[in-house]
C-alpha positions, 0 to 999 in steps of 0.5 A, spaced: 500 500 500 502 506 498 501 508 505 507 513 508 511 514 500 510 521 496 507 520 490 513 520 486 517 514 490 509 510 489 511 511 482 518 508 483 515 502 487 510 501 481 516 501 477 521 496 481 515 491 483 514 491 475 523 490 474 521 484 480 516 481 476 521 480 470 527 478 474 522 473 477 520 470 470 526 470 467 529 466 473 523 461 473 521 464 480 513 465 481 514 473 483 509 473 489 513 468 493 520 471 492 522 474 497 523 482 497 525 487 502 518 491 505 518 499 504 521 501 512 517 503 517 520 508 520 521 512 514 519 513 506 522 508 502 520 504 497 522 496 499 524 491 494 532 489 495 533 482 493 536 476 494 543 476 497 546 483 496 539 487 497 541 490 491 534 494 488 532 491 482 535 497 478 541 496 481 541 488 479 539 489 472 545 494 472 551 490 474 547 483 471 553 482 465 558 483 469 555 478 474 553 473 469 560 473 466 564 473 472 559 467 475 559 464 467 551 464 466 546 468 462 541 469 468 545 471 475 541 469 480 540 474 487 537 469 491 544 465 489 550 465 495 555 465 489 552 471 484 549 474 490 556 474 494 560 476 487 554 482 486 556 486 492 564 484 490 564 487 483 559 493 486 564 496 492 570 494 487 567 499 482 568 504 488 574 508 485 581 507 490 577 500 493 582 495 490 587 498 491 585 497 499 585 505 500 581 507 507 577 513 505 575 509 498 572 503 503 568 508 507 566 511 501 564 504 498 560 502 504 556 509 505 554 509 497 553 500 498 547 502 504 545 509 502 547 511 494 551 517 497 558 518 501 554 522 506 556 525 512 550 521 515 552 515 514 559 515 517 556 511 523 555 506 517 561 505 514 565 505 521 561 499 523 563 495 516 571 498 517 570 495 524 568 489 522 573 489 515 579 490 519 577 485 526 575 480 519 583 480 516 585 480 524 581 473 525 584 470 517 592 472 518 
């Protein structure tokens, strides 16, 4: 239901759910049972992050070749391990300075992975994935 969204991102809703479907179909997925992130509660947003990487599905359409020829399949699949995984690899990698292990590139990535922006509002965010990232890499060595 519409509810608390503006009529512009209703529209986007619309949009999005339209992009599920046709992701769902091509995969063989009925798009009623798929599972999909709900708009928020606490605020405006529109819902619909699929699968593994919680990618919007413009997102996922977006990175879908590189995906696809990363994995070696035509149709990647969101809700995979694998090309969920390799989703979110190839969408921080984009972020530039990343492979190159630079610090404020990683915090940039982890703000633009949650939010689209590299917003000072999302530094809480990013502390938390670099807190995570540098304990994870301790732990491994």
């Amino acid at each position: 239901e519409n509810g608390l969204l503006s009529p512009v991102a209703w529209n986007t809703f619309l949009e999005r759910r339209e992009k599920i479907k046709g992701i769902a179909e091509e995969l063989g997925y009925d798009y009623e049972k798929i599972r999909v992130s709900c708009n928020p509660a606490n605020y405006a947003g529109t819902g619909g992050a699929l699968g593994i990487p919680q990618f919007m599905p413009d997102t996922w359409l977006e990175y879908k070749e590189k995906i696809a020829k990363i994995v070696g399949k035509k149709n990647p699949d969101p809700w995979n391990t694998t090309d969920g995984v390799v989703a979110m690899a190839v969408k921080v990698a984009d972020v530039p300075g990343v492979t190159e292990k630079n610090q404020w590139a990683e915090r940039a990535a982890a703000k633009l992975y949650l939010s689209g922006t590299t917003s000072w509002q999302y530094d809480w965010y990013a502390n938390q994935i670099f807190y995570w990232s540098q304990n994870y890499d301790k732990i491994m060595s």
